[in-house]
C-alpha positions, 0 to 999 in steps of 0.5 A: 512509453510503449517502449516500456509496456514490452518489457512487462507482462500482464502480470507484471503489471498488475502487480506494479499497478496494485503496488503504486495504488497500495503506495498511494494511499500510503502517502495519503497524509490528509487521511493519515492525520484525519483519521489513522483507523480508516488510513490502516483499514484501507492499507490492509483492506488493498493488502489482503485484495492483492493477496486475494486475487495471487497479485502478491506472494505470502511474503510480500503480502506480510511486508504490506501489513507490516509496513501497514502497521508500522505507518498506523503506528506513527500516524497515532503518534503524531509524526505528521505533526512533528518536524 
């Protein structure tokens, strides 16, 4: 795995590691079903830190709150519910 850290620099990594935690709570379907108010708040509140701290770009952070969004909205909906 060394091998791989030579590739990146610090910034880079940062930004992966900003983007796999972003995509972490992303995935976290028990507080997406238990409560999608909290499981948006965290999306955007991750969304705007990154943004906050020059991880992201202008564009990049819109995409996050738009996929943010999008992911509350079919929370809302019942998608984990439906098969």
């Amino acid at each position: 795995m060394n091998i791989c850290k030579s590739l990146f620099s610090l910034s880079q990594e940062i930004k992966l590691h900003a983007y796999d935690r972003w995509h972490r709570a992303l995935d976290d379907c028990i507080l997406r079903k238990d409560c999608p108010d909290a499981y948006h708040d965290e999306l955007i509140r991750q969304a705007d830190e990154m943004d906050r701290l020059g991880v992201v770009t202008w564009q990049e952070w819109r995409e996050l709150r738009t996929e943010a969004d999008q992911a509350y909205l079919r929370a809302v909906a019942g998608a984990d519910y439906h098969e």
